[in-house]
N, C-alpha and C positions, 0 to 999 in steps of 0.2 A: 403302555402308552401314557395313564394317567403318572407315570412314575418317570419318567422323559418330559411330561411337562411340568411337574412340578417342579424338575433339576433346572430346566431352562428359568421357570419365574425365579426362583431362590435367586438362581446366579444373576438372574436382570434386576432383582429390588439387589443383590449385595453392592453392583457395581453404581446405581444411583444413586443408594446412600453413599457408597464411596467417591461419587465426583460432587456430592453434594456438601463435604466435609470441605468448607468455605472458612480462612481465617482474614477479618479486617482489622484494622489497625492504624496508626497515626504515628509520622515519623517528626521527633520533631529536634531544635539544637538545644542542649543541656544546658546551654549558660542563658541563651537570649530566651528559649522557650519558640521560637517562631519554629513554621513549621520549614520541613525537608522537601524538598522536592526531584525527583530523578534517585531516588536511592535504590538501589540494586536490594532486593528481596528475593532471596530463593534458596529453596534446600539446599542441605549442606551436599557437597560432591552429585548434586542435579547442576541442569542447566535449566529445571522448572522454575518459573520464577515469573515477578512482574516489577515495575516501578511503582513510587509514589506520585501521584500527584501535584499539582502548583499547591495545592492545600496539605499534601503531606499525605494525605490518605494514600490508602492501600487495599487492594480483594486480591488476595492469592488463593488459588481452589488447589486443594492439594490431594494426589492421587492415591496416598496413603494412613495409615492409624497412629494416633499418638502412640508413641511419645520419637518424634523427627524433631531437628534442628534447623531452625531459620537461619540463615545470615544476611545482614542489615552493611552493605558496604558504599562509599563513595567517597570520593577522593577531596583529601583534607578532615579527613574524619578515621578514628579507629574503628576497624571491623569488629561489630557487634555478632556476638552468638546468645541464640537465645532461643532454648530449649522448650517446647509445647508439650507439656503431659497430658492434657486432655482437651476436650473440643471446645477450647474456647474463643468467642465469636469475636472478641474484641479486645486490642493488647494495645497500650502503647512504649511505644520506644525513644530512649533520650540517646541520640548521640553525643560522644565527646569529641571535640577537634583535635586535629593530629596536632603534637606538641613536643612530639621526641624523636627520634632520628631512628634508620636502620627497619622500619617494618614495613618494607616495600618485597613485593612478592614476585619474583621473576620466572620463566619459564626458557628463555633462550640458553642459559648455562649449558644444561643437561637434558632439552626439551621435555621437563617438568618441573611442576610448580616445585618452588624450595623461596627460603628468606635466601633475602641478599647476601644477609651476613654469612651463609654458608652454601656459596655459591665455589665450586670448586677453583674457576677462574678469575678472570678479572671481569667484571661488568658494570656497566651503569647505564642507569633507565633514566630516559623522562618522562613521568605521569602527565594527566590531563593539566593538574595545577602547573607544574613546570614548565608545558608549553604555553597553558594562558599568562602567564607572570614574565615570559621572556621576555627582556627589552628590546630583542632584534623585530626585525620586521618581518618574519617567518621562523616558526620553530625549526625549520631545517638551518636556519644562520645558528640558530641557538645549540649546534654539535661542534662548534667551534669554542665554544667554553667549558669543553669535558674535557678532563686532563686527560694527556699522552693524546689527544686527537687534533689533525693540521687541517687546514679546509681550505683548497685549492679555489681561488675564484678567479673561474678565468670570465667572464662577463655578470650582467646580472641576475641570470637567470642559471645561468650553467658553474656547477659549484660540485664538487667534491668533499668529502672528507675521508683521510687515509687517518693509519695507527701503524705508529713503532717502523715508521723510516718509509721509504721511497714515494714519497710523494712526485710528482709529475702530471704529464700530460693526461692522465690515465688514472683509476685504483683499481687495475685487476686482482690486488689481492686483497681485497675487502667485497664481500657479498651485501648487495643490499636485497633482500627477501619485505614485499608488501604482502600480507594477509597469506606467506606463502610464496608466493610469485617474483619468482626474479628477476628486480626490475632494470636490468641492464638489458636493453636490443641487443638482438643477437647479432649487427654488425658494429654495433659501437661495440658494446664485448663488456658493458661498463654502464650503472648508473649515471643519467646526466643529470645532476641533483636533482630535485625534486619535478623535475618538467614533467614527468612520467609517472610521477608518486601519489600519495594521500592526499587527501583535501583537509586544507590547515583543522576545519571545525571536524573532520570521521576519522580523527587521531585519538586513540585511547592511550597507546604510551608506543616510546620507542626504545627500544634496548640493543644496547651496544656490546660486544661480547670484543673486547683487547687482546689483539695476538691469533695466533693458531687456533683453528675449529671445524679445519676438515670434517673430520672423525665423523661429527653429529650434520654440518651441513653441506657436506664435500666439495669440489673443485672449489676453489678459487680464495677461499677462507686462509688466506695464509697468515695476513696481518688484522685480520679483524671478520666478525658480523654484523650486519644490521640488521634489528629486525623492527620492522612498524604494523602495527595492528591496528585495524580500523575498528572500528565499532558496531554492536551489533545491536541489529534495529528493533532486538527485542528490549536493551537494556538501556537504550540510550532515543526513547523515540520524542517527537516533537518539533517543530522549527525552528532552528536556526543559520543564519543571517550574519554576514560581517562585511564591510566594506572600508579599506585602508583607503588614504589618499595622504599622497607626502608631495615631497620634493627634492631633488634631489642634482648631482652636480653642478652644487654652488662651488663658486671661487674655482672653476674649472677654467683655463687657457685654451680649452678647444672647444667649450662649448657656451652658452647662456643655462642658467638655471631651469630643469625641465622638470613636471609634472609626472608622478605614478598613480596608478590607480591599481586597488586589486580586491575583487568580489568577491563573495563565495556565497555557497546554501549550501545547506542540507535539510531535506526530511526525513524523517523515518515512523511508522505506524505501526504498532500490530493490530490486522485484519482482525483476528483470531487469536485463539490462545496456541493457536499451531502455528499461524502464518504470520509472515512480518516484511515489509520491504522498507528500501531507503532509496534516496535518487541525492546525488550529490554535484555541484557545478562550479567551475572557479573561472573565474578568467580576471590576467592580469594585462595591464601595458605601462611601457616605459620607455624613455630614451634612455640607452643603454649606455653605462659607462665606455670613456674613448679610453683607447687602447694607445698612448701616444709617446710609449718611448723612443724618441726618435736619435738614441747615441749608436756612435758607427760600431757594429761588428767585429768593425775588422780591429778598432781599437776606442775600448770601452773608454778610458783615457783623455781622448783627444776632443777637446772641447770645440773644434771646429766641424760641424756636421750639415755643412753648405755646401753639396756637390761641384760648384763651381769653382770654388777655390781650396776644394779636398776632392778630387780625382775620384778618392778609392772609397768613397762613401757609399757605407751598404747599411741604412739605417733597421733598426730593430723591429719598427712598426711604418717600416717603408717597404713597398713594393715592388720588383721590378729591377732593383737597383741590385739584385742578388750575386754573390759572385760564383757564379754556374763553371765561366773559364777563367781561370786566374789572369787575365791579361795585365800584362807589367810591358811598360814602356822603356825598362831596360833591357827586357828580353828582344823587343824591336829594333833596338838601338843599332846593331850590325846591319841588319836589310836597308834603316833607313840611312845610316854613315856610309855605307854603300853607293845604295840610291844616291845621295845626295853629292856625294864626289862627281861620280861618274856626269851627271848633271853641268859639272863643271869642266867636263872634259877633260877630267885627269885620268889617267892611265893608272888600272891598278898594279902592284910593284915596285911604283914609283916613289921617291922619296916624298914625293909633292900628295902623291895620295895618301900615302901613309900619315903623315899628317894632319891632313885635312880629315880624314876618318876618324884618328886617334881625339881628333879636336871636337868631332863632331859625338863620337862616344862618352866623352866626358861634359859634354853640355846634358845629355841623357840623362833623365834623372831614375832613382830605382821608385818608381811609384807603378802602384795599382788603380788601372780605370774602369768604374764599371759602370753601366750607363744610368738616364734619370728617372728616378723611381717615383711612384705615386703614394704621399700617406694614406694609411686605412680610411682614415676620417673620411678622404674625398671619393673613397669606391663605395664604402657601404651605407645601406639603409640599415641605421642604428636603432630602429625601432623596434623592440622585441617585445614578445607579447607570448600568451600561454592560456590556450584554452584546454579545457576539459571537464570530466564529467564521468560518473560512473551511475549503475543501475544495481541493487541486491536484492535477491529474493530468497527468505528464508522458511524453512519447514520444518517444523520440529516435530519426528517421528514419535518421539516418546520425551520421557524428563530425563533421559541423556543421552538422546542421539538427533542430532539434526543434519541438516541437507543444506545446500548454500549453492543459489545460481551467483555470480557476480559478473558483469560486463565493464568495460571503460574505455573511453578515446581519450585521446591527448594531443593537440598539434601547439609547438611552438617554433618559436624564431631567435636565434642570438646568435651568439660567437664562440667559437672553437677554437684552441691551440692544439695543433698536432705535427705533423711534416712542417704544414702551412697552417698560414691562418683560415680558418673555413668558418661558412657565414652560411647558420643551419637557417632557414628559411621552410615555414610551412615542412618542419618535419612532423613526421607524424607517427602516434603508435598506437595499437588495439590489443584488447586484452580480453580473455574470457576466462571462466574458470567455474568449476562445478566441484565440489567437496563433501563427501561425508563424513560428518566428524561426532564422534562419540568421548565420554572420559576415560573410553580405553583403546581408545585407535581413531583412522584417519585416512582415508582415502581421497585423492585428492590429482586432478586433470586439469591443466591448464595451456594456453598458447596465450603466445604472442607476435605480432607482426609488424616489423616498422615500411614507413614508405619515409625516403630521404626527400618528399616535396624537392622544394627548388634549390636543395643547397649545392653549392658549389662551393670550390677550391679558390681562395683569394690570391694567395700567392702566386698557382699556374696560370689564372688567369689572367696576370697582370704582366708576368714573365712573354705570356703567345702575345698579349695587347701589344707590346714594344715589338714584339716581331712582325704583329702586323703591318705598323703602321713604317717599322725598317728593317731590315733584317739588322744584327749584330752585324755579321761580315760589312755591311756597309756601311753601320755607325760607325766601328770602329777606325775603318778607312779615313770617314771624315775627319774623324776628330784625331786621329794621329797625323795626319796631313796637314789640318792645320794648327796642330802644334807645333809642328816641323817648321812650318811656314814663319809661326809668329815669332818660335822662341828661338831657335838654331840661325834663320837666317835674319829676321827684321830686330833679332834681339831684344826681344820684349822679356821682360822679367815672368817667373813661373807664372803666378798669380792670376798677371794677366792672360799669360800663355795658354791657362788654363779654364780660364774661365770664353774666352774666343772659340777653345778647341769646344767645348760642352754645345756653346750657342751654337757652332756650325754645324755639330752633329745635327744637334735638336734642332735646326732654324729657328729656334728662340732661346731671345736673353733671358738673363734671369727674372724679370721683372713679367715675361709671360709674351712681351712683344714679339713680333715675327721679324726675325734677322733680315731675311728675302724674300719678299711680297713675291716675287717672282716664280719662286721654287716653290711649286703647288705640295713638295709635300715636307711636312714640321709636326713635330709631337704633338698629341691631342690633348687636350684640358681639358679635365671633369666638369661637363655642362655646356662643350660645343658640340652643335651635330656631329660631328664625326668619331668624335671620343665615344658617344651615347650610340653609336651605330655598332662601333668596334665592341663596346663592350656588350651590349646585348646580346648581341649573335654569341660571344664566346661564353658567358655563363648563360647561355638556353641549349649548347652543343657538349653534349657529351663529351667527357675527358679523353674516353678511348678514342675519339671522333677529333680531335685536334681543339675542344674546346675545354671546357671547367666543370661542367655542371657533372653532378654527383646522381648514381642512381642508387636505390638499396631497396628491396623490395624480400630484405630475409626476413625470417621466421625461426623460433622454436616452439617446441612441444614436447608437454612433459606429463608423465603420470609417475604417481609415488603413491606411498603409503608405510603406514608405521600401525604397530600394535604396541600396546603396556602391558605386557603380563602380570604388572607387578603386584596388582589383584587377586592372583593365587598363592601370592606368596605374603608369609606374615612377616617378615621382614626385607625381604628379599627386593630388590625393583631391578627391573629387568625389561627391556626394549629394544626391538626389532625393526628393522627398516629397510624400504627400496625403493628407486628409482627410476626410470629410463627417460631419455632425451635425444631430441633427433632436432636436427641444425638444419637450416636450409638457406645457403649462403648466395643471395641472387641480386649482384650489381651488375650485371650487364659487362662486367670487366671495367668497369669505370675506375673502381678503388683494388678491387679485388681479383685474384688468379683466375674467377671464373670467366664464363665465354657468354658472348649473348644467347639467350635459352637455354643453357647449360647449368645449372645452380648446383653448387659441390655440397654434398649431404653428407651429414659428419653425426654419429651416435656413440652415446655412451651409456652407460649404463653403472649403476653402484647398488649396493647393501650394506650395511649397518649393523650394528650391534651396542646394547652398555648393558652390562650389569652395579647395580650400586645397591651396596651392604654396610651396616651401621655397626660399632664394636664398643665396649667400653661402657652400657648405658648410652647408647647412641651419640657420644663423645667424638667420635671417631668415624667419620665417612669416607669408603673408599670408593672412588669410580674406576672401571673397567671399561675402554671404549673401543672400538676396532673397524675398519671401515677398509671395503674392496673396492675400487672403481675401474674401471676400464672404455678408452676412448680407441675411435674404430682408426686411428693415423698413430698411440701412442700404445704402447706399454699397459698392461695393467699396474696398480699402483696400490700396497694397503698402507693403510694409517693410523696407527694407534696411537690412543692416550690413556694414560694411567695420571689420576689424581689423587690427594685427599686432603681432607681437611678436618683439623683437630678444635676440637671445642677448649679453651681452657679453664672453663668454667661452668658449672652443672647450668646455666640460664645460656647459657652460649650466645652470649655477650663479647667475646674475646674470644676471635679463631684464626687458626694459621692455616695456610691452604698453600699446594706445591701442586705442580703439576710438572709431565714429561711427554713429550708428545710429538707426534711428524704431522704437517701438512705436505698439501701439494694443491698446485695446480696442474693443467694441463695448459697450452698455451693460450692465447686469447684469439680470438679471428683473427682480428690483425696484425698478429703476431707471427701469426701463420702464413695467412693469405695474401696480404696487403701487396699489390703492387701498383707504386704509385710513381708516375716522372715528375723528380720537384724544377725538372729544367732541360731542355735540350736545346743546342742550337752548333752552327757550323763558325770555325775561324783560320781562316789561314789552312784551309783545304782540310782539316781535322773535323771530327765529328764527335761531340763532347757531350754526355747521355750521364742524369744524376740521378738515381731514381731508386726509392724504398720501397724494398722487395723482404717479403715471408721468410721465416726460417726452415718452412718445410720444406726435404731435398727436391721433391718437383716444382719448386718454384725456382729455386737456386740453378737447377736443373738446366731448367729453360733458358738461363741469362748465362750459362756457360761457366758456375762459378766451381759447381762439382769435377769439372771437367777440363780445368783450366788455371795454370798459375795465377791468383790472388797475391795482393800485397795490401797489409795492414797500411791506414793511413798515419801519418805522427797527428798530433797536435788535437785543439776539441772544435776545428773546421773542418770538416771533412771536404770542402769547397777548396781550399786552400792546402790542405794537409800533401805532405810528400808523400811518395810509396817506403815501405821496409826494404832493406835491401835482399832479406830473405822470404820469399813464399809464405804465405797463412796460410795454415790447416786448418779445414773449415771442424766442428766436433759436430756430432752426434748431435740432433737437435730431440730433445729429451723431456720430460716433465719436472721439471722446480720442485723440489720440496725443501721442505727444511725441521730443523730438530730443532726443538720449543723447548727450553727450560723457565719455569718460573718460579717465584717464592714469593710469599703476600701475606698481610693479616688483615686483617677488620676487626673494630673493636669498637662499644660503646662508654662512656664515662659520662659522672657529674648525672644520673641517672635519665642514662638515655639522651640528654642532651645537647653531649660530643659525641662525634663521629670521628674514628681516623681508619684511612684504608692505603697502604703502600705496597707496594710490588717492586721486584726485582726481575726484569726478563734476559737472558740468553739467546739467542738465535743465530743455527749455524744453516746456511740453504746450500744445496747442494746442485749442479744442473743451473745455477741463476740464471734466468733470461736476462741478457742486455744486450744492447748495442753495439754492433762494431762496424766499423767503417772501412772500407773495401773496396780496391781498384782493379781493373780488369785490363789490361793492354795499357798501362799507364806510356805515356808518349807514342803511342804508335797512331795510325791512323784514324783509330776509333776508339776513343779513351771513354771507359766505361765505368765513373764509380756507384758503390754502391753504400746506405746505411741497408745490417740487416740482422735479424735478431737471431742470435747463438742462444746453446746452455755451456754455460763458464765451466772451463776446466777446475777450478781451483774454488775453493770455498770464498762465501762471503759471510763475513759473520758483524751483526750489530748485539746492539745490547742496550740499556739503560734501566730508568726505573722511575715513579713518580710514586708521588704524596700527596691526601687528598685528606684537606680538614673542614669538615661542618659543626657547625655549632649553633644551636640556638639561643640567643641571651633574651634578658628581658624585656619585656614588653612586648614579647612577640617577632625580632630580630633576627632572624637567619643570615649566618656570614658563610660564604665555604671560598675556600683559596682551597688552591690545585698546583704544581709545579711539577714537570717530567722533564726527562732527560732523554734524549737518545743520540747514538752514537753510533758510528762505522767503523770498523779496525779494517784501514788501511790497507790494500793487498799489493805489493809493489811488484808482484810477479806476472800482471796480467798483462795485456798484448799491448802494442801502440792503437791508438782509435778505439778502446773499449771504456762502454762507460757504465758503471751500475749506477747512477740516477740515481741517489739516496732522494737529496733534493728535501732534508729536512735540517731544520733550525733542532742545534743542540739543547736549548735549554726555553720552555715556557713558562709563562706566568700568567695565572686569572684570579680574579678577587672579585668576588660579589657580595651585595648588602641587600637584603630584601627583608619584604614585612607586607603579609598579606591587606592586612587590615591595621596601617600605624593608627587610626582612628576607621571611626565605624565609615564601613564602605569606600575606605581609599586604601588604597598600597600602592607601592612604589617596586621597583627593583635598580638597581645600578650593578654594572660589570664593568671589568678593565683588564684588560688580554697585553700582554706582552709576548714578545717574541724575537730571538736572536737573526743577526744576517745567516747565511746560508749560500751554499756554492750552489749550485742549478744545472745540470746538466740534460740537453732534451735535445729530438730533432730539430728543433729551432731557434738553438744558439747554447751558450753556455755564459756565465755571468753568475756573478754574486747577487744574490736576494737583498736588498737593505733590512734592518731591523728595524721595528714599528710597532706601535701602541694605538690600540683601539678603547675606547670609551663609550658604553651604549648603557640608555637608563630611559625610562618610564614610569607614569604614574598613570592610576586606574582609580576610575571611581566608577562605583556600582549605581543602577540606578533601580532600584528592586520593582518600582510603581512599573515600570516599562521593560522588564527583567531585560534589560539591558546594561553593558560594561561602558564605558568610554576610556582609553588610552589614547596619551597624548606621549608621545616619545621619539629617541630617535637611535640609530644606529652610527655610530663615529662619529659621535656628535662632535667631536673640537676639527672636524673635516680636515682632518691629518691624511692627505694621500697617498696611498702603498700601493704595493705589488703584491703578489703573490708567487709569480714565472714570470720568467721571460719572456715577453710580447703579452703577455695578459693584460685586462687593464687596467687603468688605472682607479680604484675606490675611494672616493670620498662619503660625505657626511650623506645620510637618508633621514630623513626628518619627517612624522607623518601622525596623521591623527586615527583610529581607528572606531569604529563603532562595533560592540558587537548583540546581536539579541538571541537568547536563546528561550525557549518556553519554558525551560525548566531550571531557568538560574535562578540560584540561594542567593 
């Protein structure tokens, strides 16, 4: 017994002198001498660690015997190593600031740490300084100034950014991954830029991976990854505080100059030297850029876009006015030269009728009418806004393994381009996630859930509004009748002819006046009772229900995990990985194939692999990656890539890196599932049905398309477009992939103080999801088209390459100009009505000038983004993109007594207004002052 208790005391004095081996110390700057604060302190490959102090200090208790290795890191500073040979109680440390390019440390490549410079792909990161120094008004605008990257803004909240071609409505093939978590709802199918993301100030860095990346992140990585990292509350704790206020659509024609606002906080604490949480909040508001192209459809051209004396007027960012039935008043011209003889009492056969007919067919003119639309401006509340908020609790088991609770809400408001225009309203999404993560593995549970709040469909709602208030079948009557009246028999010239026929449709002129006080019923105006009655009820009623309003109420859920073997091996690295995810796709049938209580449940599953082995004196890196996935409606699917990358120089400083590789996705919700009517209505005893439907065979299935001669439509209206004369064969609806080739160097010069990084890509995709347009019973009694999404017989192949140069000059000066290319090869063998939607500008241009500190506690940054026209292909028209230059700059002064920033800056500042898409809207100048405080700003 006495020999049991003295094993137990030994062991309890060894481990109290052992948590009593206490090192403190003072971090401070090498040039100024002032002290550090927020510096990351922790053993070398631990996660043990602490920060410094507003004073610089530091107490790290360390669980083990000299002689270990500190590391002293924070950004705009070189990582300090600094080795402890024995117990000493008090150390100080001089950092240097960062001053040369290329020793930024990524983990997204190869999901392990490595330099940039020998990152097997193409990447680029923005660190914390990157994002405080943007001169946009949100480090998410600030991905639009990374070469080869496009950034789709279709409102101002709702924003995008794709790589290496097909920009659109959508970036299903770019991942956006937050702390893990993939932040696309699982019926959007897609990140809605950041409305669902990071909070500006719990952004550590964000890393962008270019091109293919299945392999390591699977589905959906075709043309790129995202990956954002928040911050952890052990290494980043303290208060901070930011609050923006700008202004913004000045020199706007649809609006007066409006007022933004946008919040944030964060705290984060460690309790413990185990425990640690943060809580984080944003909320933004704005009137929302207007969306107000209003040139005709039908002819981009024609600068007359006044329904009343242009007939066939179907404005861009007009409503309502949509051409669902082609009606042409030449096509009537027979019934009414008919009509209108016989009226006279002439006998048909007769020379007298033939005449009169003949006379009265040639007064007919070949025009298209379609009735009068509403612009967006007067249907929506343009006030978008964006709350949210997350909660973290951290545990750290030992000094390298911790545990992570995370929660988040999100509800925002803006505008959509997709079919229609849609006006997300009070959408909303929830997120949890629990993780255990160690530095040799990683386990990791997460869901998500959206609720589509009150959004509704703009365009069907405004298509049913005009039914309400008439049906087509009787506007048209009217107004072909009295065109008849005015132009055929009182001889009134078109103009006028045309503009009498619109009033009597509508019972009001153009000016808004009621034609016939008498006739209780006439088109409603945005803001009389009756407009305001028609429109409530129809976006509060369900889509399926004969109304607008949109239901979503899906979810995913996901467990994963990965190990690093590469711990047992002395050169060797080596990683392991898997997945599974289960979809639960529940709109009520509003947007989607499902049924009311019915939610269609869709799983998949993948695993992983890389091995990476160094040759030459580690000159020479090769990667080995390979990845299985399988979804429960497609095919299983494997994906390999083979990399490597050559050092050409023993400091590897100068390296060439290639890669060969497959992605794939599988297809997106809505690409799948989607069935949505963008219009139905009755004319001339025909029943005319337009409506975008899934590429899965049970959706096709259902609408008779499997089962039934199809006809490709000509042209890029599928409203308008003719039938083929021969039958479409619908293909095999399949998973995308595609074969990735690249070739790249990275190099530094002038010591360290040039940067160049250029790439060459290839890509051939095979299975392409796109679009084609589709008739069902074309002329017969029930003309049924369809858009709906195939995989392309025939290859698509793009290509290009970009150049990226940083340099630091003196005084502190950082310039980097970026220019890419990309391009489409042309496929002239594909169907009539097929459209691959590149939807990208061949050639870009960005130039920035920045200087953290031109003088003690000010900098500045300036950027200038050019970019080429571009063709645009979408379910919501087709149009050339114009070409456009942006200009965004800022200056910052520190205010150290109040560890507070001040930015006074603006985004397009010379308020040059562009597009992005078709019916997007329109951007001009944001101009804004920002405050920001943190507890632990240098």
């Amino acid at each position: 017994m006495r020999t049991y208790l003295f094993l137990l005391f030994f062991l309890f004095l060894t481990l109290v002198v052992h948590a009593q081996n206490s090192i403190q110390g003072k971090v401070e700057d090498e040039n100024s001498n002032e002290p550090l604060a927020g510096v990351n302190i922790y053993l070398e490959n631990r996660s043990q660690g602490t920060i410094s102090d507003s004073d610089g200090n530091f107490t790290l208790d360390v669980s083990e015997n000299p002689p270990f290795v500190l590391m002293f890191s924070i950004v705009g500073y070189q990582t300090q190593k600094l080795t402890i040979e024995n117990n000493t109680s008090l150390i100080k440390v001089k950092m240097k600031e960062q001053t040369y390019l290329g020793d930024e440390v990524i983990v997204s490549a190869s999901r392990v740490e490595e330099n940039v410079l020998l990152s097997p792909v193409s990447v680029e990161k923005m660190d914390i300084r990157d994002i405080n120094s943007s001169p946009t008004a949100s480090f998410y605008d600030a991905l639009a100034n990374i070469k080869g990257v496009d950034m789709n803004v279709q409102s101002f909240l709702f924003k995008f950014p794709t790589t290496r071609g097909f920009n659109g409505e959508t970036n299903y093939r770019v991942n956006q991954l937050i702390d893990g978590i993939d932040n696309a709802p699982p019926g959007l199918s897609f990140a809605a830029g950041n409305i669902f993301g990071l909070n500006p100030l719990d952004v550590e860095s964000v890393e962008l991976i270019m091109g293919a990346s299945s392999a390591l992140y699977g589905p959906g990585g075709m043309n790129g990854t995202i990956l954002m990292t928040g911050k952890n509350p052990f290494d980043y704790q303290g208060l901070s505080a930011s609050l923006q206020t700008g202004i913004m659509n000045l020199g706007s024609d649809e609006t007066s100059p409006t007022p933004m606002v946008d919040f944030n906080f964060r705290y984060a604490k460690a309790i413990s030297k185990k425990l640690a949480f943060k809580v984080t909040a944003g909320y933004i508001r704005a009137l929302d850029w207007v969306a107000s192209d209003y040139r005709n459809r039908i002819d981009y051209n024609n600068p007359n876009i006044d329904p009343y004396t242009n007939p066939g007027y179907d404005g861009v960012n007009v409503y309502g006015d949509d051409v669902i039935v082609p009606v042409n008043l030449k096509d009537q011209a027979p019934i009414i030269a008919d009509g209108a003889a016989q009226e006279q009492n002439l006998v048909p056969g007769t020379p007298e009728y033939d005449a009169e007919y003949q006379r009265i067919i040639n007064l007919i003119p070949d025009q298209l009418v379609t009735r009068t639309g509403y612009k967006e401006k007067d249907l929506i509340d343009y006030n978008t806004e964006n709350l949210r908020g997350t909660i973290g609790l951290n545990y750290r088991l030992n000094s390298a393994t911790e545990l992570a609770f995370n929660g988040g809400f999100a509800r925002g408001s803006s505008v959509y381009t997709a079919q229609n225009r849609f006006a997300l309203k009070n959408f909303q999404a929830l997120h949890g996630k629990i993780e255990l993560k160690n530095n040799n593995y990683f386990l990791r549970a997460w869901a998500t859930n959206e609720n589509a709040g009150d959004t509704y469909d703009l365009g069907s709602a405004t298509l049913r509004l005009n039914e309400e208030w008439k049906s087509s079948e009787d506007w048209y009557t009217d107004y072909i009748g009295s065109f008849v009246t005015n132009h055929v028999f009182f001889g009134n010239s078109l103009d006028i002819s045309y503009n009498l026929a619109r009033a009597t449709a509508d019972n009001r002129y153009s000016n808004g006046n009621i034609l016939s006080p008498n006739d209780p019923v006439h088109r409603p105006l945005p803001g009389e009772p009756e407009f305001d009655s028609i429109w409530n009820e129809l976006i509060a009623k369900p889509v399926n229900d004969g109304g607008a309003l949109v239901i979503d109420h899906s979810s995913m859920y996901q467990f994963e995990g990965m190990y690093d073997f590469s711990h047992l091996f002395k050169s060797l690295g080596m990683q392991f990985g898997a997945s599974y995810r289960l979809y639960s796709i529940n709109t009520n049938g509003t947007v989607f194939f499902d049924k009311p209580g019915e939610p269609i449940y869709q799983s998949q599953y993948g695993m992983y692999g890389q091995l990476i082995e160094t040759f030459f004196s580690d000159r020479l890196k090769l990667t080995l990656s390979g990845r299985y996935d399988k979804n429960s409606k497609f095919e299983g699917q494997i994906t390999p890539r083979m990399s490597a990358v050559y050092s050409l120089d023993k400091d590897k400083t100068h390296n060439v890196r290639c890669s060969a590789q497959t992605a794939f996705r599988f297809a997106s919700t809505a690409d799948q599932w989607v069935d949505l009517s963008l219009g139905e209505l009755q004319f001339n005893g025909t029943q005319f049905d337009f409506r975008v439907i899934g590429g899965n065979e049970e959706v096709q299935q259902a609408y008779g398309l499997r089962n039934n001669p199809v006809f490709a439509l000509s042209g890029n209206n599928p409203f308008t477009g003719t039938p083929e004369s021969e039958p479409y064969s619908l293909p095999i609806f399949r998973p995308e992939t595609v074969q990735a080739l690249e070739i790249g160097y990275k190099g530094l010069y002038m010591q360290k103080l040039l940067m160049v990084d250029a790439y060459f890509y290839h890509n051939t995709y095979d299975g392409f999801h796109a679009k084609q347009a589709l008739v069902l019973n074309p002329g017969g009694a029930s003309e049924n088209r369809f858009i709906t999404t195939i995989s392309s017989e025939e290859p698509v192949v793009t290509y290009g390459w970009a150049l990226g140069i940083d340099s630091f000059l003196p005084g502190g000066y950082l310039v980097k100009t970026n220019i890419s290319n990309n391009s489409l090869d042309e496929n002239s063998n594909q169907p009539e009505g097929y459209q691959t939607r590149f939807n990208t500008p061949k050639n870009r241009l960005n130039i920035s000038l920045a200087n953290y500190h031109v003088v003690k506690n000010i900098g500045f940054n300036i950027s200038w983004h050019w970019q080429q026209s571009y063709l645009w292909q979408s379910d919501f028209g087709t149009s050339t993109i114009p070409a456009y230059n942006t200009l965004d700059a800022q200056l910052s002064v520190k205010l150290p007594k109040w560890s507070s920033v001040v930015k006074v800056g603006g985004a397009n500042i010379l308020n040059q207004y562009y597009t992005t898409g078709l019916g997007n809207a329109s951007i001009g100048g944001l101009y804004y002052v920002q405050v920001t405080f943190d507890e632990f700003l240098n």
